[in-house]
C-alpha positions as CSV (number, residue, x, y, z in Angstrom):
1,X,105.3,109.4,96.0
2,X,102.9,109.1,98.9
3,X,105.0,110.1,101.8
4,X,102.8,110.8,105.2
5,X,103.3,114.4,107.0
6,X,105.0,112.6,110.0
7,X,107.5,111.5,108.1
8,X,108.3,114.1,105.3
9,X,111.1,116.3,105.6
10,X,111.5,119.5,104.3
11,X,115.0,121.1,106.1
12,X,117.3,121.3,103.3
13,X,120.3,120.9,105.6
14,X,118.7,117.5,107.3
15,X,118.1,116.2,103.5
16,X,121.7,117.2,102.7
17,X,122.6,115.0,105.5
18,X,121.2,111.9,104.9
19,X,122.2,111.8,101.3
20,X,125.7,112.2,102.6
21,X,125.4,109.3,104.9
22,X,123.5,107.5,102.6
23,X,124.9,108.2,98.8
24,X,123.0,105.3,96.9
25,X,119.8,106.1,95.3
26,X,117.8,104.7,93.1
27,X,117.2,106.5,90.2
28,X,113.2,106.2,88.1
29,X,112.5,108.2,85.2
30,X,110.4,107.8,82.0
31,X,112.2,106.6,79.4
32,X,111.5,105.6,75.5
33,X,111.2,102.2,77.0
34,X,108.2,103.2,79.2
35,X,110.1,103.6,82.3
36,X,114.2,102.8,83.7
37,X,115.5,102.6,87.4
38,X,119.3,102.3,88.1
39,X,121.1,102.4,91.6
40,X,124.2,104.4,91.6
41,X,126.1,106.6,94.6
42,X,125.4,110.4,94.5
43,X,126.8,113.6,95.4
44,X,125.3,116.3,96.3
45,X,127.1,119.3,95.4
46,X,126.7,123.1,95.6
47,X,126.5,125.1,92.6
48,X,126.6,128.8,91.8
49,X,123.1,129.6,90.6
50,X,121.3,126.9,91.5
51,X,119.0,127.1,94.2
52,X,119.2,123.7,96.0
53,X,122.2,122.1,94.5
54,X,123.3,119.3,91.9
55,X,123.2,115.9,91.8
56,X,126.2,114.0,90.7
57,X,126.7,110.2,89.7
58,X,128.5,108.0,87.3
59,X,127.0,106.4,84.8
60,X,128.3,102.7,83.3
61,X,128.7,103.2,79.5
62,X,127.0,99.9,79.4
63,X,123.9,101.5,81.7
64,X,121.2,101.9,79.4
65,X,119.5,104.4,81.6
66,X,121.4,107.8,80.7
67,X,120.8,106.9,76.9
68,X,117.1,106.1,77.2
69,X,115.7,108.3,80.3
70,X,113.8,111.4,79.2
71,X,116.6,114.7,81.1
72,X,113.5,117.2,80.1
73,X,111.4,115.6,82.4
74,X,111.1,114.7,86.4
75,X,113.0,111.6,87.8
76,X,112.1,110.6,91.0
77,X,115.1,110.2,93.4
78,X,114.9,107.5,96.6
79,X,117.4,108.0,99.0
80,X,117.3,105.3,101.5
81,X,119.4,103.8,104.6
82,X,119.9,100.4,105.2
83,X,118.4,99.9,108.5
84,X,114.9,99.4,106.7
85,X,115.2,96.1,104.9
86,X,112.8,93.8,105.6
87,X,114.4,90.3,104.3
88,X,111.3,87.5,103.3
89,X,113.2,85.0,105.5
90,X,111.7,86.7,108.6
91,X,108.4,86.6,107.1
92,X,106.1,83.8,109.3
93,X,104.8,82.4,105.7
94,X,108.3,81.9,105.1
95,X,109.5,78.0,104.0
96,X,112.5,77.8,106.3
């Protein structure tokens, strides 16, 4: 993911932060469908042995996601806040 030097961060304590502030990601990963997403809440936990920490969320038994998505291979994780929303109704080509 393209993310511009500006804007990256790279302190593990500040990324810790935000994901406690803002605990729903969105989950992407290669799947045997091609590719899944699935929004869920995270924690971010310490563990013994591992060097930056686990990632914990529940899963639906009716989510398809943990079932299909490929665990031997990268997911890409998108931590967000809400401020950055842009709805389409404040677009100028909008029909309102």
């Amino acid at each position: 993911m393209y993310t511009p030097s500006k804007f990256k961060q790279q302190e593990l304590q500040e990324l810790r932060q935000f994901v406690v502030q803002n605990p729903f990601a969105i989950l992407v990963a290669a799947s045997s469908n091609g590719g899944d997403a699935s929004y869920l809440p995270l924690i971010w936990a310490e563990e013994d042995g591992a060097e930056f920490g686990c990632l914990y969320g529940p899963f639906a038994k009716g989510n398809r996601f943990w079932k299909n998505a490929h665990p031997e291979q990268s997911w890409l994780i998108i931590f967000q806040n809400a401020g950055h929303y842009i709805s389409a109704n404040f677009s100028r080509f909008s029909s309102k």
